[in-house]
C-alpha positions as CSV (number, residue, x, y, z in Angstrom):
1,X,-7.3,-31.0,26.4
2,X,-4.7,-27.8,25.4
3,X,-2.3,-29.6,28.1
4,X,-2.6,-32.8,26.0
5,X,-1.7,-30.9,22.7
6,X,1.4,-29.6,24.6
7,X,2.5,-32.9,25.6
8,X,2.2,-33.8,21.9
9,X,3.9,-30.9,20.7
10,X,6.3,-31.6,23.3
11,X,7.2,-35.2,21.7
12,X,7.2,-34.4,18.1
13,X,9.8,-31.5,19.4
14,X,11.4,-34.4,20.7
15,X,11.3,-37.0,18.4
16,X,12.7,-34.1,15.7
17,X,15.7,-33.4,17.4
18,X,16.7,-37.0,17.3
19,X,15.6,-37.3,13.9
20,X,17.7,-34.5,13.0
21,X,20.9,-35.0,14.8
22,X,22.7,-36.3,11.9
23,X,21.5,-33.4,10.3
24,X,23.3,-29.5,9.1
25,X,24.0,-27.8,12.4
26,X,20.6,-26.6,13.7
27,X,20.1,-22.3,14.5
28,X,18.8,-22.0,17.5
29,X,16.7,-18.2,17.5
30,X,15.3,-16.0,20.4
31,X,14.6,-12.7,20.8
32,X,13.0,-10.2,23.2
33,X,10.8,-7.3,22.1
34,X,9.2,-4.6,24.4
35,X,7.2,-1.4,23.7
36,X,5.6,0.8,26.1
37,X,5.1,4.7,27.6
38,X,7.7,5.8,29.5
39,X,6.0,8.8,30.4
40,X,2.3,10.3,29.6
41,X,-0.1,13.3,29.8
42,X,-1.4,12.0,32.6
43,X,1.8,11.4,34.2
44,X,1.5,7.5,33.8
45,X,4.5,5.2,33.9
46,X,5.4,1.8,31.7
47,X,2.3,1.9,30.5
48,X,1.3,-0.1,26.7
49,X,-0.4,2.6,24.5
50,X,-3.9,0.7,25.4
51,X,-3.5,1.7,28.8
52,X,-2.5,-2.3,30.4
53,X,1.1,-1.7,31.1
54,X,3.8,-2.7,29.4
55,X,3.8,-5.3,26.1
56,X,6.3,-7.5,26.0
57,X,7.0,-10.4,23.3
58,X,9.6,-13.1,23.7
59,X,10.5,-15.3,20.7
60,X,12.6,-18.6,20.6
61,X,12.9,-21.3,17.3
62,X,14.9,-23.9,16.8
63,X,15.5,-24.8,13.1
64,X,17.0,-27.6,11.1
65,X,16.9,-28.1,7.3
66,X,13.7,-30.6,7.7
67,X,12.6,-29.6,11.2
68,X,11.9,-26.9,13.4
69,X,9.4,-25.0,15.7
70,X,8.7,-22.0,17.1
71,X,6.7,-20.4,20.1
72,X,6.1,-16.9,21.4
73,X,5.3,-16.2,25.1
74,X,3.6,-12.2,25.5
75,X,2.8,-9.9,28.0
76,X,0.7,-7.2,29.3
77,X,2.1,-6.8,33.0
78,X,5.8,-7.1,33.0
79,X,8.7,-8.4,31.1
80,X,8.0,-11.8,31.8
81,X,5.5,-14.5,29.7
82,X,2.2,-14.5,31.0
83,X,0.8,-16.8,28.2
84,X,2.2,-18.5,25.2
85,X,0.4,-16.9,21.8
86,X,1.4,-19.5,19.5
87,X,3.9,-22.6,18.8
88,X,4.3,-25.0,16.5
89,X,6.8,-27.7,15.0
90,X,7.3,-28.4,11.5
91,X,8.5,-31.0,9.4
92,X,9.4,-30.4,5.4
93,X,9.0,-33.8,2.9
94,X,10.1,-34.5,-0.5
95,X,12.9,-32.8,-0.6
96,X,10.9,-29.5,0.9
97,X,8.2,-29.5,-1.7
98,X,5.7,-30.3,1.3
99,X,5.7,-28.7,4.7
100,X,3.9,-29.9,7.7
101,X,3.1,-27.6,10.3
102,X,1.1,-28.5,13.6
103,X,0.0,-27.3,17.1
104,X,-1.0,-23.6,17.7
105,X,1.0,-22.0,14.8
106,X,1.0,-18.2,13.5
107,X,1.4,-18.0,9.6
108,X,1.6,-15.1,7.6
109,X,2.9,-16.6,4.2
110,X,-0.3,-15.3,1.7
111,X,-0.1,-11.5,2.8
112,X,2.0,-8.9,2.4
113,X,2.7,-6.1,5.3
114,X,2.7,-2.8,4.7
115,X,6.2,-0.6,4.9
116,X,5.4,1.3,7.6
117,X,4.1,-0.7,10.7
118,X,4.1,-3.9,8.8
119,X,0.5,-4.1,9.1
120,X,-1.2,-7.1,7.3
121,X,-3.8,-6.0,4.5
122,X,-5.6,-9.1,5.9
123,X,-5.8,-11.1,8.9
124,X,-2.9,-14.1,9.1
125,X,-4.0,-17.2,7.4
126,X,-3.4,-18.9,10.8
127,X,-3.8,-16.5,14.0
128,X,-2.8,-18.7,16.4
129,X,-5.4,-21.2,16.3
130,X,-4.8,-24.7,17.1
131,X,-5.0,-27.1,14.1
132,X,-2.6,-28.5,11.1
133,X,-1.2,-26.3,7.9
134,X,-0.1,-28.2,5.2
135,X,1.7,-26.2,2.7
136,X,2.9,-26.9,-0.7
137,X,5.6,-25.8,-2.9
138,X,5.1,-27.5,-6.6
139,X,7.2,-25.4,-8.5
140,X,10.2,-23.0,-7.3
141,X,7.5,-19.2,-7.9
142,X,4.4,-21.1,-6.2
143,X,3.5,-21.6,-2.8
144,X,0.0,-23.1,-1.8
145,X,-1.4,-24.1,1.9
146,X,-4.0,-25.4,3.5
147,X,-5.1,-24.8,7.4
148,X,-8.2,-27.1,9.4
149,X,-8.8,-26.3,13.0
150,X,-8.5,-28.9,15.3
151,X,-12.3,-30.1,17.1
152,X,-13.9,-27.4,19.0
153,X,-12.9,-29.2,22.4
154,X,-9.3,-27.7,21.9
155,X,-10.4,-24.2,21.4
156,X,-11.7,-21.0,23.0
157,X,-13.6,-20.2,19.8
158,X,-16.5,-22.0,17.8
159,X,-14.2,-24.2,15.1
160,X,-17.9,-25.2,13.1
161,X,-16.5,-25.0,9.4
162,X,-13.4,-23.2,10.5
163,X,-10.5,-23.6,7.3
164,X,-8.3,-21.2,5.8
165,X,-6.4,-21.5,2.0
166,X,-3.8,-18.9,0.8
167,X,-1.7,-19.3,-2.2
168,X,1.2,-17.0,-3.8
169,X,2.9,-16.4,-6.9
170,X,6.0,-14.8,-7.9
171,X,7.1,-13.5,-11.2
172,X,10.7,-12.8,-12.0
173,X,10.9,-8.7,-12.6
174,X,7.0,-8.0,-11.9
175,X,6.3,-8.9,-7.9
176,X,4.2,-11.4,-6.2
177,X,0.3,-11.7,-5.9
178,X,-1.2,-13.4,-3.0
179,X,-5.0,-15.0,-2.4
180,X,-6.2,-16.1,0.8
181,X,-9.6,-17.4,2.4
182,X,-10.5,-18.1,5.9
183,X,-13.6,-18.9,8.0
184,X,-12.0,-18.6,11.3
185,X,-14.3,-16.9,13.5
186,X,-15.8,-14.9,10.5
187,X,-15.3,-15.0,6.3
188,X,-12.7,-13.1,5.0
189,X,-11.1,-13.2,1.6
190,X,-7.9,-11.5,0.6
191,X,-6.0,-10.9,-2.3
192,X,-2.7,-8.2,-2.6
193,X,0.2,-8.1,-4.7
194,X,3.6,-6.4,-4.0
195,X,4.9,-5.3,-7.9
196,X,8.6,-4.8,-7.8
197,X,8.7,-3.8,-11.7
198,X,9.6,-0.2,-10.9
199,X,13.3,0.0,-9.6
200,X,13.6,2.0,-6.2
201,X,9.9,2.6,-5.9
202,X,8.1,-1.2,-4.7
203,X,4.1,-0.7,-4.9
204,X,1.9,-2.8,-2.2
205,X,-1.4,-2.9,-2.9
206,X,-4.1,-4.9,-1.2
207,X,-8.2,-5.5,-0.6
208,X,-9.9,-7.4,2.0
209,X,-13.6,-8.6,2.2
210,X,-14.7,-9.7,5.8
211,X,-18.2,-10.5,6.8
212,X,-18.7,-9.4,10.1
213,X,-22.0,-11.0,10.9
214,X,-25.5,-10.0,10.4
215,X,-24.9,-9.5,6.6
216,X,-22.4,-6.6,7.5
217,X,-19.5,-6.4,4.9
218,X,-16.1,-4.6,5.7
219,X,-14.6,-3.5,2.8
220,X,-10.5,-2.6,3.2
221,X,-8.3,-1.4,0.2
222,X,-4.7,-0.6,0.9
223,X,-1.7,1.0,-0.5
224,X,1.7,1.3,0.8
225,X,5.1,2.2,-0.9
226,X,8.6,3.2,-0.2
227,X,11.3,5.1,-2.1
228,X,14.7,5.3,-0.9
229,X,17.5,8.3,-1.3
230,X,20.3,7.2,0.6
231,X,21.0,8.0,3.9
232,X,16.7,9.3,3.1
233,X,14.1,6.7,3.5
234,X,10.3,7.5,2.9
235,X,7.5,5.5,3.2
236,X,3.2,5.9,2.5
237,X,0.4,3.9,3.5
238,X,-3.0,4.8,2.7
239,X,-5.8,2.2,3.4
240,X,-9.7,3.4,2.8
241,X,-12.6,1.2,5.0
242,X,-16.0,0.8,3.9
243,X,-18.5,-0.9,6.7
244,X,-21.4,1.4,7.4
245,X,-19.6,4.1,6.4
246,X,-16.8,5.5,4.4
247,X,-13.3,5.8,6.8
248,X,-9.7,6.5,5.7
249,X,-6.4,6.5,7.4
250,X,-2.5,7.4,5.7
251,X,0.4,7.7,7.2
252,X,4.0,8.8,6.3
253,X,7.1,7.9,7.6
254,X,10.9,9.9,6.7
255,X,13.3,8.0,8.1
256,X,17.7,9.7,8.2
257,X,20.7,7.7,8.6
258,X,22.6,9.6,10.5
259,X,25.3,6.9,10.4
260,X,25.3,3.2,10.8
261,X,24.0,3.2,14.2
262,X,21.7,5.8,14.7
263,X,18.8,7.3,13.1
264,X,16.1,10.1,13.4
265,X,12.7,10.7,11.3
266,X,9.5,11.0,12.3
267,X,5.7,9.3,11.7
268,X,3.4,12.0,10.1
269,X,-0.9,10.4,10.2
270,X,-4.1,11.0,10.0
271,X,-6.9,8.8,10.5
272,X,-10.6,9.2,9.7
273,X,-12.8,7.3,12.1
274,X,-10.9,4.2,11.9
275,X,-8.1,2.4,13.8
276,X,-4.5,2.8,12.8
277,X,-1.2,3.4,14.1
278,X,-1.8,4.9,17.3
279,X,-4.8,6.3,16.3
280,X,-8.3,4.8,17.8
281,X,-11.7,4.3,16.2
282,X,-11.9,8.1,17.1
283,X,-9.4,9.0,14.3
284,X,-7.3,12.1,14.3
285,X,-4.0,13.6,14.1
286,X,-1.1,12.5,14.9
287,X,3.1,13.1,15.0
288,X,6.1,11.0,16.4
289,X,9.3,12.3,16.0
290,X,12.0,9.9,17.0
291,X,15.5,8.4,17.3
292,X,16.5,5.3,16.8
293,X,19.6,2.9,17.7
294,X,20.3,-0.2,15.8
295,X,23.6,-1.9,17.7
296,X,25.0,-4.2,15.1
297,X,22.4,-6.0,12.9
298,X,19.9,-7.6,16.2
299,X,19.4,-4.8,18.5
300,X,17.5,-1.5,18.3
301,X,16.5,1.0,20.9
302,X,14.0,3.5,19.8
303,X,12.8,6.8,22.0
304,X,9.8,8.7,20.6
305,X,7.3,11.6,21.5
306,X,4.3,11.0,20.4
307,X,1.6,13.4,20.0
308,X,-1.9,13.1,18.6
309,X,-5.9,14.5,18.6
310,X,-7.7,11.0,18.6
311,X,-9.7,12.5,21.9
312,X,-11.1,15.8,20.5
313,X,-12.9,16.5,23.2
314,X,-10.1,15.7,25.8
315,X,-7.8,18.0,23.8
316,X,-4.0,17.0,22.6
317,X,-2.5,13.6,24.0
318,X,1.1,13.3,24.6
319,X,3.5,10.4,25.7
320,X,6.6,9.2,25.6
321,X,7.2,5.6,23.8
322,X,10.2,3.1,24.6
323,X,10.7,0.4,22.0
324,X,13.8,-2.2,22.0
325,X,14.1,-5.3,20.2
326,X,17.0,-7.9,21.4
327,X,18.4,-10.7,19.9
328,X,20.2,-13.7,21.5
């Protein structure tokens, strides 16, 4: 049944394209993303930092002013796709206040990331589920949108009362709040707003409910800021977890232009029996200098040495981490 939703995916792709050829000249998007160990402490190569080999993530869109889609093939093994995690086409009505988005997408709209690893203080309001989003845009500050799962048939998880509804709100001068609830796989309600009212100094702050199962609530709160003294950039997040017990993790990054191409700074965490960062459920310790090229405004290479405790009893881990990010 998935190869019948391709197929359809694969004509409304179509059908778009001739739809929109009278339209403003389309952007066509792709880009190539990698991250993995060059080198560990157990003298592993191209190795991902869970130990599967290298990840890999390649990205291609195709945009018009009332049309478009998206899909993104990933890896474990080697540079090439070994599975497509999401696509999706899109169409936008009345004049864009409507916006129709169908297949397999992966839609962040109604939560903010954090400014250091761009962690979500919830789970995406679509996570690359099959199904339709329909989102709506009433007024220029509001944004609403509503996601329902395709039958069960079509997925690899149990769809029984599976729905998801986020909205957001900006105010001129203050920031924007989000809300978002989901039912996909488990309930989880989220609401966040990113305040803007202080000049220079942008506040993120966040709180997720999820029930897990069995009556077992986990309880996130997160907060995550940046300040920036040119060519000095520092950034905080903090987030505290309550499930069966009380967990923490915080983590700060200084970032120094050096010059328009290259930087150096370094990730400073800790993290309290919890995952984050590179840090497992085991917590710990952990440092990353690095150095960082961005070539013009699409590429960046980044080398780091990475060292961290989250194996006490296996003493200090080190490893060497290769990221690049390549646009065509």
């Amino acid at each position: 049944m998935k190869r019948v939703l391709v197929v359809l995916l694969a004509l409304v792709m179509g059908a778009g394209l001739l739809f929109a050829a009278d339209q403003a000249p389309a952007k066509w998007g792709a880009y190539l993303e990698g991250n993995y160990y060059l080198l560990n402490q157990d003298s592993q190569m191209a190795l991902s930092d869970d130990g599967t080999g290298q990840y890999t993530e390649w990205y291609f869109s195709y945009t018009e002013d009332v049309f478009g889609f998206s899909m993104t093939g990933v890896s474990n093994s080697n540079i090439w796709p070994s599975t497509f995690r999401n696509m999706a086409g899109w169409y936008k009505l009345f004049n864009g206040m409507l916006k129709v988005t169908v297949a397999k997408p992966r839609i962040a709209d109604y939560r903010p990331a954090t400014y250091i690893r761009g962690n979500g203080v919830y789970t995406r309001l679509v996570n690359s589920e099959w199904g339709v989003l329909v989102q709506a845009y009433p007024m220029k500050p509001l944004s609403v949108g509503a996601f329902v799962a395709f039958p069960e048939v079509f997925q690899d998880w149990d769809t029984a009362n599976a729905f998801g509804f986020g909205a957001s709100y900006a105010l001129d001068g203050i920031g924007t709040f989000y809300f978002q609830y989901r039912t996909q796989g488990s309930d989880e309600i989220g609401v966040a707003a990113k305040v803007t009212a202080i000049k220079g100094l942008p506040l993120l702050v966040g709180y997720r409910l999820k029930d897990l199962a069995y009556g077992t609530m986990d309880h996130q709160v997160y907060f995550s800021t940046q300040y920036v003294m040119d060519p000095l950039t520092l950034s905080l997040d903090v987030c505290f977890q309550y499930e069966t017990a009380a967990t923490f993790a915080a983590e700060l990054l200084a970032e120094y232009a050096l010059n328009k191409t290259w930087h150096a700074g370094a990730y400073i965490g800790y993290a309290d029996g919890m995952t984050y960062g590179d840090l497992d459920a085991q917590g710990g310790f952990e440092l990353e200098p690095f150095i960082q090229a961005n070539i013009g405004s699409a590429h960046t290479l980044k080398l780091s040495f990475l060292l961290d405790t989250e194996a006490v009893a296996e003493g200090l881990h080190w490893a060497i981490p290769f990221f690049y990010s390549i646009s065509f």
